[in-house]
N, C-alpha and C positions, 0 to 999 in steps of 0.2 A: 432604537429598538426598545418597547417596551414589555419591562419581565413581570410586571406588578398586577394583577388586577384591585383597584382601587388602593387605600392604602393601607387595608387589613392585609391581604392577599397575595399571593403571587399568581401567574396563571397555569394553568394545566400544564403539566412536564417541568414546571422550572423549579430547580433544586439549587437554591442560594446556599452559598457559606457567606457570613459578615465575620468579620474582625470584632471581638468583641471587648479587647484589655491588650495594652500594653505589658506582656509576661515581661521581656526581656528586652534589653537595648546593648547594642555593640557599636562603640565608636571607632574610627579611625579618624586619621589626620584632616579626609576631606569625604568623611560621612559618617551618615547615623542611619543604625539600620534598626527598623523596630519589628521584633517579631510578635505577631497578634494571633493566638488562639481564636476558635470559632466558638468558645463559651466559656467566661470564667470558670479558674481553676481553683479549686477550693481545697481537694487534698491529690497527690499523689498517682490514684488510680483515675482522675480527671484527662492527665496527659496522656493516656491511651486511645487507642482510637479514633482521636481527634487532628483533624486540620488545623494546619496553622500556616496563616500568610506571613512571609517575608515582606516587608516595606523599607524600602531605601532611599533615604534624600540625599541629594548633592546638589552641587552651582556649576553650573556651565560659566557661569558670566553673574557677575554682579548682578543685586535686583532680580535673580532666575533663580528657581529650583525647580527640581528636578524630583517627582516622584514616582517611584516605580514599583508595583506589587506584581510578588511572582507569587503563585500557589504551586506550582508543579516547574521544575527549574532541567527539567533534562531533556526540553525538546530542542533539535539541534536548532542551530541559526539557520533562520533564512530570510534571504534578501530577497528584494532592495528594502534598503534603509534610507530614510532621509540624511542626507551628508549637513551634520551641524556643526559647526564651529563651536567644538568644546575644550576651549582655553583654560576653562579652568579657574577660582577666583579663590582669594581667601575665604576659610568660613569661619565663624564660631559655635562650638557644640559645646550645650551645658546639660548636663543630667541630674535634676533634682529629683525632692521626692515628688513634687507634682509634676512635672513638664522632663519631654525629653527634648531638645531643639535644636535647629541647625539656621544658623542666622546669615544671610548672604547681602552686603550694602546693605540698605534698610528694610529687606526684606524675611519674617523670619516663620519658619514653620514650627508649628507648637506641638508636642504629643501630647493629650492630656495619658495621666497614670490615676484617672478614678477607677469609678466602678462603669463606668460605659468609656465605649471608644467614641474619640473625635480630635481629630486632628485640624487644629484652624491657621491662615496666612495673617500674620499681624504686620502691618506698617504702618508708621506713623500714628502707632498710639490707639489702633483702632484693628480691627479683624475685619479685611477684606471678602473672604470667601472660607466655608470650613465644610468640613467631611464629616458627618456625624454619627449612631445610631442605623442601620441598614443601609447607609449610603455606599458605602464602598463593601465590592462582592467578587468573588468567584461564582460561576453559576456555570450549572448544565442544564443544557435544557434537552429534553427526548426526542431524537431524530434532527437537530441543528448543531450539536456537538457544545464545544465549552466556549465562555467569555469572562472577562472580567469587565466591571462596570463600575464608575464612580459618579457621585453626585456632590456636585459643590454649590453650596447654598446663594442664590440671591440674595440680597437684601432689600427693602423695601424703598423702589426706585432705581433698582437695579435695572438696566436695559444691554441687550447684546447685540452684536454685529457683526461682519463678516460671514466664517466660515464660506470661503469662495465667490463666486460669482453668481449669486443669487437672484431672482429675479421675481419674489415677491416681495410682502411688507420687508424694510432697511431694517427694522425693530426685531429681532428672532426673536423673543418672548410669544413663548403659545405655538411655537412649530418645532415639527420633526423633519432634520434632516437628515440625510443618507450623505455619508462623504463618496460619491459612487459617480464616475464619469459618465457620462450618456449625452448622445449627439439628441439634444434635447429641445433646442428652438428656445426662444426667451419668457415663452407663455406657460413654462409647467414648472412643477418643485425638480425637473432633473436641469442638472449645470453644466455646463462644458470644464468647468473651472472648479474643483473640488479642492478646499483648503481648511484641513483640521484644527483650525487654527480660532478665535474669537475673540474681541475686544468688548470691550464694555466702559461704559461711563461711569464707573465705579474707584478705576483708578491702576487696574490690571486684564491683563489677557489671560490667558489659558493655549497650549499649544500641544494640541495629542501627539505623542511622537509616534504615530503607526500610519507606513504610506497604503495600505490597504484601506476596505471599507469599516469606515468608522459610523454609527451612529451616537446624533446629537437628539436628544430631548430636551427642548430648551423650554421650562417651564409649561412642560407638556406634558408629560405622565407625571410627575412630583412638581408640582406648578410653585412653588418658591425655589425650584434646584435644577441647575442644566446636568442632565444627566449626559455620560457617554461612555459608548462600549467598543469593545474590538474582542474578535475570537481569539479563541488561546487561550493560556495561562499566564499572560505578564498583560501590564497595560505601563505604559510610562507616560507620566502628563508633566508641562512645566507653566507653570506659575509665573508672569511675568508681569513684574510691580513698575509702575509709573513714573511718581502719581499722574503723570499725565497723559490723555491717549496717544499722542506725538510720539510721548517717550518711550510708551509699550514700544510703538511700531519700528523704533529706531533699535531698541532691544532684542527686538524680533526678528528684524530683517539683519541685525548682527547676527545672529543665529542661525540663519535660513539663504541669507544673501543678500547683497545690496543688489537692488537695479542698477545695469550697465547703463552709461549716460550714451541713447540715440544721436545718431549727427544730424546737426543743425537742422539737412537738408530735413528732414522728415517730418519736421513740424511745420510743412506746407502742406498745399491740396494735394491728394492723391485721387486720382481719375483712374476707373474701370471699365475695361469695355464690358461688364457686367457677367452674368453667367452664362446661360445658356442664349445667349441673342445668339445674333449671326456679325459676324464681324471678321473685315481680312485688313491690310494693310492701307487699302483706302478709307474704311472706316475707322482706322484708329487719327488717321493724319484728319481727316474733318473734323474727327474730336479735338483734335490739339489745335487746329488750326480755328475754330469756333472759338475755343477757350481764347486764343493768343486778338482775335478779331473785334471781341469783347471787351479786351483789355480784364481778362482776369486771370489770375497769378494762376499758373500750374506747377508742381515741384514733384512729381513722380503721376507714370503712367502703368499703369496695373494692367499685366494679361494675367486673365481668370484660365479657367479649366482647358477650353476649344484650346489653346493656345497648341497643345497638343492634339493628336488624332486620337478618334473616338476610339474606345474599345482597347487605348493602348495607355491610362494612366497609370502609374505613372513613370516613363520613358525617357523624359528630358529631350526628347525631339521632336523639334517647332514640325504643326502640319504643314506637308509642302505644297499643298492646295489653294492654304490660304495664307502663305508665310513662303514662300517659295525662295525668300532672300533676308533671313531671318539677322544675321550678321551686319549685313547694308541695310537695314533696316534701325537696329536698334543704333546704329551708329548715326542716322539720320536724325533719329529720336535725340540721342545725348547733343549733338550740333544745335538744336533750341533749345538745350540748358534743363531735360529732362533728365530725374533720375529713372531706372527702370526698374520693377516690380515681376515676378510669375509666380502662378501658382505652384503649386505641389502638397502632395501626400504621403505618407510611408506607404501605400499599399500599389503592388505590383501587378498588372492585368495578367494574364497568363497569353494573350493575345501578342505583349508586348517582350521584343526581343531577349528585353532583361530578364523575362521571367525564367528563361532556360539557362541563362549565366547564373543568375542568384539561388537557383532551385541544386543545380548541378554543384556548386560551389558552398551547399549548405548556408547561405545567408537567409532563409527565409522561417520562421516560425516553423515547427514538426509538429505532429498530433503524437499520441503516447507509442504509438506502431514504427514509427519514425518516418510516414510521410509528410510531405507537407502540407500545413494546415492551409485551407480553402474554405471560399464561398461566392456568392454571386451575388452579395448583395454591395450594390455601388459600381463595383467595376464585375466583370463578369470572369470566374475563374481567380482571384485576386488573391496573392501572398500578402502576406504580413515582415517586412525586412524584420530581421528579430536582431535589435541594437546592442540587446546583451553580448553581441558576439564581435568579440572586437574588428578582425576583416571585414565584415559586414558595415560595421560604422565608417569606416574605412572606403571601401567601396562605395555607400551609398554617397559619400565625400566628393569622390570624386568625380563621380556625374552631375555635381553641384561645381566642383570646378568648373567644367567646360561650359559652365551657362558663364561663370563670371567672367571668363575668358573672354565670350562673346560679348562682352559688355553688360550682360544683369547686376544688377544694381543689391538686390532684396529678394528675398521670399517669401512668401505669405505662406507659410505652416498652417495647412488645413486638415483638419479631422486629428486624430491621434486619440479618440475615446472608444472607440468599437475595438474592443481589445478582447478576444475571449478566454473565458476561463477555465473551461472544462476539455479535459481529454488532451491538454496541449504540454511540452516540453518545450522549456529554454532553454539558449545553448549555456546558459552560466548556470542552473539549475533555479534560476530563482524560483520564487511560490505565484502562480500563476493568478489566486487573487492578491497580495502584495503587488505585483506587476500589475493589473489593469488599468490601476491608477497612474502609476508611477511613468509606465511607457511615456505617456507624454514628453516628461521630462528627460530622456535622454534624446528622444526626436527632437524637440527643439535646441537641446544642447548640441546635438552632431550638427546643426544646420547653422547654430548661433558661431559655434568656432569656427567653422570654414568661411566664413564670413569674414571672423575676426582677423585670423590666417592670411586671407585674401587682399583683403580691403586695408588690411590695418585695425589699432584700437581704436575706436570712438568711430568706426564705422558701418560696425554693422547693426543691421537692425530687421526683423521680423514682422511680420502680420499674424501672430499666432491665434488660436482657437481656442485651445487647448491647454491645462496647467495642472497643478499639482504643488503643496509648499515647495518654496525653492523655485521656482518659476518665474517669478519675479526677476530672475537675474538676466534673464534673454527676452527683453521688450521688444515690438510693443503688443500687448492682447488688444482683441477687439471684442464685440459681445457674441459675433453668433448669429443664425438666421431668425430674424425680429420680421415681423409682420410691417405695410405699411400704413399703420394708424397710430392716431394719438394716444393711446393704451399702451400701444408698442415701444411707443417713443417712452411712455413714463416706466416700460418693464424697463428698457436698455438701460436708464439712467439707474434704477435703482440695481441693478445687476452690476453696473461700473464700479459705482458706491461703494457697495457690498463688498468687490473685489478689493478697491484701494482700500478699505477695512482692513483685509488681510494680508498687507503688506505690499500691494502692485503700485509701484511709481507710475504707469504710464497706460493712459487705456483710450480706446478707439470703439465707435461704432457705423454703422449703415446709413450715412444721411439719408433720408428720407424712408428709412426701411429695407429690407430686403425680399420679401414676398410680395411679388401683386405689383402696379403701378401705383403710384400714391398720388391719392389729391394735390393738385399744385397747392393748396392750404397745408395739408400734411407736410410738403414737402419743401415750402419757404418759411415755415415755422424750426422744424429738424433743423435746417440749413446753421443759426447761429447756435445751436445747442454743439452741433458738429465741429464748428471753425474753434468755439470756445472751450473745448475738450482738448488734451495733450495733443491729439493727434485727429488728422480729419480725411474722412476718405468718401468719397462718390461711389457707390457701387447698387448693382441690386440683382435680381434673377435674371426676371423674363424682359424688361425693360431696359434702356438707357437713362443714365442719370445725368447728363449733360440737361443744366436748366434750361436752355431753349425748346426744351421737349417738353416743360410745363407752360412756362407764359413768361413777357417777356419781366416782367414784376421778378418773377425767381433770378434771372442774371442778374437784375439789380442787388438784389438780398445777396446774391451768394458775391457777387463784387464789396458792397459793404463789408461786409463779415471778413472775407479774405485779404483782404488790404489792411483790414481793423488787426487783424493777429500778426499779419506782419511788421504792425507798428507797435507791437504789443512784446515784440519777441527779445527785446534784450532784459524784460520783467520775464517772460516766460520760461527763456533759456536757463536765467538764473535758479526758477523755482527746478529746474527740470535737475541741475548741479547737486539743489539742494538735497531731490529725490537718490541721487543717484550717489551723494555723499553721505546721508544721513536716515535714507530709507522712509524720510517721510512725504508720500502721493505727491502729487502735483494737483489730481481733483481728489478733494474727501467732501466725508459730510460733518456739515455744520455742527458736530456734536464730538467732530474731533480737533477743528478749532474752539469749539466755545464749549467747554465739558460744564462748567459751571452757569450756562445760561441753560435754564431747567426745559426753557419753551424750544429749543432745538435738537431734543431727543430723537423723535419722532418726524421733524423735519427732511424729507426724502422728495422733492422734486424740485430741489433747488441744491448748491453747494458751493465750497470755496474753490477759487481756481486758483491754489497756493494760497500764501498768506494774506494777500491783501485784495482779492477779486470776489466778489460776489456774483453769482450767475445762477440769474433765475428764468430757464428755460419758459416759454409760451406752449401750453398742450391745448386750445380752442383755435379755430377757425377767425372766430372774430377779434381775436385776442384778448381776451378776459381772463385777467389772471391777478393771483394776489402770492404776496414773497412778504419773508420774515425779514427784519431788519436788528440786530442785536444794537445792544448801547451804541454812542454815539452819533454823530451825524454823517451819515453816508452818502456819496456823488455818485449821482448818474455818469458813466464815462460819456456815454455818446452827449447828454444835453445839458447836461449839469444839471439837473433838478437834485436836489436835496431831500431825505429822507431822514428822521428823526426815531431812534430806538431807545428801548427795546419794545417795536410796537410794527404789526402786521399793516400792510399795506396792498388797496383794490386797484387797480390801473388797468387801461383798455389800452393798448399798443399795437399801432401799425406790424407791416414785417418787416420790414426795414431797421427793427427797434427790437431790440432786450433786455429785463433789466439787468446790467449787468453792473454793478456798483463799487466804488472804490472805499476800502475800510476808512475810517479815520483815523489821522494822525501817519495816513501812509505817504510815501514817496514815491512814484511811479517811475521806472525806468523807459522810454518810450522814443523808438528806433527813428531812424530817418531815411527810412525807408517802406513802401507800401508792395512790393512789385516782389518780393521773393521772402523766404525765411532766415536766410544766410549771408551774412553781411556783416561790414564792421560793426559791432555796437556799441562801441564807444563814440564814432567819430561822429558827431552832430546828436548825440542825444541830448534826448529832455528829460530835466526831470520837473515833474508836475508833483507841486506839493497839496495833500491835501488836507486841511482841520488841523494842520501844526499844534501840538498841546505847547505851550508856555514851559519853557525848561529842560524839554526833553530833548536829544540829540539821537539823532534815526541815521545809520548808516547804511549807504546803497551801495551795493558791487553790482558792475557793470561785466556779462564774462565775454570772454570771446569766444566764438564759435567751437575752440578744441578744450573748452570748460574751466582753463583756467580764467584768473581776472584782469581783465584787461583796465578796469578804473577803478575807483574808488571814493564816494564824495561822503562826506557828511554833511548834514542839514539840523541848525540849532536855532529854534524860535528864544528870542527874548524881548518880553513883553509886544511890544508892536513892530519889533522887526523879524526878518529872518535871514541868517549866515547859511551860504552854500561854500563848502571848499573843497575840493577836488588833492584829497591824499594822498593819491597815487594815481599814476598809467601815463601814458603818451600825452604829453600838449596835443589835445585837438579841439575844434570847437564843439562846442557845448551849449545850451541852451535852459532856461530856468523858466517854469510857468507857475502861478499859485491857480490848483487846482484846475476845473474848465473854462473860466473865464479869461480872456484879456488874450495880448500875442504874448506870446513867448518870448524873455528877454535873451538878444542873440549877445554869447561871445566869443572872445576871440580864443585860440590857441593858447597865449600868453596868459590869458586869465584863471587862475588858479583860485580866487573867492571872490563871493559878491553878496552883497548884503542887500535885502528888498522889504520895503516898508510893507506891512499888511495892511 
């Protein structure tokens, strides 16, 4: 939101207070509080009349602070709040006569005590980000009520990222965004996925602590400073130091939440019988039985909307038209080794039985009159379950039981942003904009625990739409309804990006698009960008995405691709541990592995898949595409070609071909098996070494499917040879390759190391 016109000015109605001198400072044990007047105080009769902001720092966590300006401190609380993990950390405060400061691990905020206010973040020797001069304000503005606003200074080469699931330029520099959920498609500045949150190649994040609507100006109205606001009288933001982007996001998601680690099964194919098609129980077994006829892996079968009867979402009961044996059914389904998938949504048809249990029993959103809030757009007459109310969470539970009962596997959490504001009462009184956002997050939390409940840990798992910080913790997102064209395909990715920015381990999209049928070009290009993503699924509206419905070229690509990840999965699983132990993605962008290679800022239609993959998606027909390669010498997985960094490269690629390249100096963990996602990974792997540096010792964890490690080797080049030796796990065989050349040397169980000449 911008209050300035130009940088003389403000605009019409906006009545700013700035902070203008640290008068007085008060310390406690684990803070420092600064109170700032709105204009130096010279004698006496100055302190009348006059405003004066409160400013308070503290440490949630090493490396964090925590800054919060109140102007007006007596408006009650109201929820929801973002749930943070605040533990708590040592600090140090010293109060001189220039500085007042509050220092957390190496993170420290400075007050200056001149004659102007500014408050700056020092690490390491340097000032990260500072508060100057009119940057930080209370404001009223005439007829939008009050906000507070802070501006924290770029520096020159400073670049931003994240704030949710975005879907235009990776770079925020030069946009404004609304943190405001909105069922919004992937081609416009609204996102399914709203997260206050941003990263930067600088060395720190920034994390608004307000789950309402936040706006970001990120070097858009004050083009060297990301400006941002929330209504009210307080604003609290935390500071979170590095130095590296990894580290932010491992700092961050301690904060916010680690992602739960998905079961194995689900980093296979996922198959839809799409949206609106037509489709009954013979047409789901032709799909599977097409898939199975093909020889290509399927690992979960996805009922969309129809699955239910029209007019009745959402009810939880299969139509008996076209499902007439919904239970021998899905039981048929799991006997060839499927997981099962359904749709669902919070909102309740009035058509549909439940609507008069959930209305009579108060579970449903109320307007300010105390009926229940209504409308027709999506379902016709449709409640809103209102989650704030603990029976309600309760009940909407347990109709989620009697699917898993029946054998459902997963849900795909759709919608959760049409949340309205005006005229509505919750049952826990929350603030009706603080909630529009926030809804999301208790919808996929009621749906993520009974899962967990059900199934056990490490087995539940989501298709959600929808998020909010903290979201993260109940995987996996996907991006949303995407068009089917190569535009599309490059919004999705950079919307992914975007997301894993702001903390998401795990993200999914639409192979081939979701609107409209897609070129069979469109749609065997999408094919390995989809397989080579955490998660992959088949789905789209009006069409089938079974590839024999393109040409017979697309089963080939999507058989490629899908045999390729499941030989990919004891490297993939592992990164998935990682995300899920330490909150850093599994897909990011090249600028949060390589913060220090200047040419990957900007970098958005390629990324790393974990540590050591390179994957650079094809968005041409003919395949004309060029990918960035940092230092070292990089392998092609599929052919081995060789690529030389830090230096840009042209190449024309089949579809059958991606470039998808292995870092150097890395280890590949790589299954022995092509046919499922879930399997031993220890017993017959390989590892494939590649670009061995001289002296250096790379250790590989091998996990098994429930995330703990099942082996353990390390790999040590010296001079022209190389040591593999296996530290831990079960004697089983094993296998050693130097990079893509040559067979694989097999051994035995018994063999614990082996030494290979380069």
């Amino acid at each position: 939101m911008k209050f300035s016109n130009g940088y003389w000015r403000m605009r019409d109605g906006v009545t700013p207070l700035y902070p203008a001198e640290v008068r007085d400072v008060s310390v406690t044990p684990d803070a420092l509080t600064v109170y700032a007047p709105t204009k130096r105080i010279v004698t006496r009769g100055d302190t009348l009349n006059l405003p004066l902001l409160t400013v308070t720092a503290t440490s949630p966590a090493p490396d964090v602070i925590s800054i919060k300006t109140t102007h007006f401190a007596g408006r009650r609380p109201r929820t929801p709040e973002f749930a943070l993990d605040r533990a708590g950390t040592h600090v140090e405060i010293t109060d001189d006569e220039q500085f007042a400061a509050l220092t957390s691990g190496g993170l420290t905020a400075r007050f200056h005590k001149g004659d102007q206010w500014k408050l700056e973040f020092v690490a390491d020797g340097r000032v990260l980000t500072s508060s100057g001069f009119k940057n930080l304000a209370a404001l009223d503005v005439d007829g939008d009520g009050s906000y507070v606003r802070e501006q924290l200074l770029l520096n020159v080469g400073d670049t931003v990222y994240g704030l949710g699931e975005r879907f235009g330029p990776l770079v925020k520099n030069g946009q404004t965004v609304d943190i405001w959920q909105e069922d919004g498609g992937t081609s416009s500045e609204q996102a399914y996925k709203n997260v206050p949150f941003y990263l930067t190649n600088a060395g720190y994040g920034v994390f608004v602590n307000y789950p309402g609507g936040v706006s970001f100006e990120v070097a858009s109205e004050s083009v060297s400073r990301v400006g941002f606001s929330v209504p009210g009288q307080e604003l609290e933001y935390l500071v979170i130091y590095g130095p590296t982007p990894k580290d932010v996001l491992r700092k961050y998601t301690s904060l916010t939440g680690k992602p739960a680690l998905p079961p194995a099964w689900s980093f296979g194919l996922w198959l839809s019988t799409s949206f609106t098609t037509d489709y009954d129980e013979e047409t789901v077994n032709t799909f599977v039985s097409g898939m199975a006829d093909r020889d290509l892996p399927l690992s979960v079968f996805h009922f969309d909307c129809f699955w239910m009867r029209e007019f009745h979402w959402t009810d939880f009961e299969w139509d008996p038209k076209v499902f007439p044996d919904p239970v021998g059914m899905l039981k048929r389904l799991k006997d060839r080794g499927l997981k099962i998938c359904v749709w669902l949504n919070p909102y309740i048809a009035q058509r549909s039985a439940l609507y008069a249990e959930g209305a009579s029993r108060g579970y449903f959103l109320k307007t300010s009159d105390g009926d229940v809030w209504q409308w027709d757009l999506w379902q016709a007459g449709m409640a809103l379950v209102d989650f704030t109310n603990p029976e309600a969470r309760t009940w909407y539970a347990s109709k989620l039981r009697g699917l898993l009962e029946q054998g459902v596997d997963a849900f795909k959490t759709d919608f959760g942003e049409r949340i309205p504001v005006r005229d509505i009462v919750w049952h826990d009184g929350s603030d009706p904009e603080k909630m529009h956002n926030y809804y999301t997050h208790l919808y996929n939390k009621v749906v993520f625990d009974v899962l967990t409940e059900v199934r056990g840990e490490g087995e539940a798992v989501l298709f959600a739409r929808s998020a909010t910080a903290g979201g993260q913790q109940f995987p996996v997102h996907w991006g949303g309804d995407c068009e089917s064209t190569f535009e599309a395909m490059a919004e999705s990715l950079r919307g992914g990006l975007s997301l894993s920015a702001s903390g998401f381990g795990f993200w999914s999209h639409d192979m081939g698009g979701f609107e409209g049928k897609p070129h069979p070009a469109v749609f065997k290009r999408w094919i390995p960008f989809g397989l080579l993503s955490s998660h992959s699924r088949l789905h789209g509206s009006q069409s089938y995405r079974v590839p024999w419905e393109f040409d017979d070229e697309a089963v080939d690509v999507l058989r490629t691709f899908t045999t390729l990840k499941a030989r990919l999965m004891p490297y993939l699983f592992g990164q998935a541990v990682q995300a899920h132990e330490q909150g850093v993605p599994v897909m990011r962008p090249m600028v949060v592995e390589f913060p220090d290679d200047l040419a990957t800022t900007h970098v958005e239609r390629q990324y790393m898949l974990g540590d050591n993959l390179l994957v650079a998606p094809v968005f041409s027909e003919g395949g004309d595409t060029t990918f960035y390669t940092p230092a070292g010498e990089w392998t092609h997985l599929q052919t081995g070609e060789t690529f030389s960094g830090p230096a840009w490269h042209r190449r024309t690629v089949g579809f059958g071909e991606v470039p998808v390249l292995v870092r150097p100096g890395s280890v590949l963990a790589l299954g022995d098996v092509d046919d499922r996602p879930d399997y031993d990974y220890a017993c017959g792997v390989t590892l494939a070494i590649y670009e061995p540096v001289d002296g250096a010792e790379v250790s590989v964890s091998v996990p098994a499917i429930d995330g703990t490690e099942a082996a353990r080797f390390t790999v040590v080049r010296d001079g022209g040879t190389v040591t593999v030796t296996r530290v831990s796990g079960d004697p089983l065989p094993w296998r050693i390759r130097l990079g893509h050349a040559g067979d694989p040397v097999e051994l035995s169980a018994e063999t614990s190391s082996h030494v290979l000449a380069l």
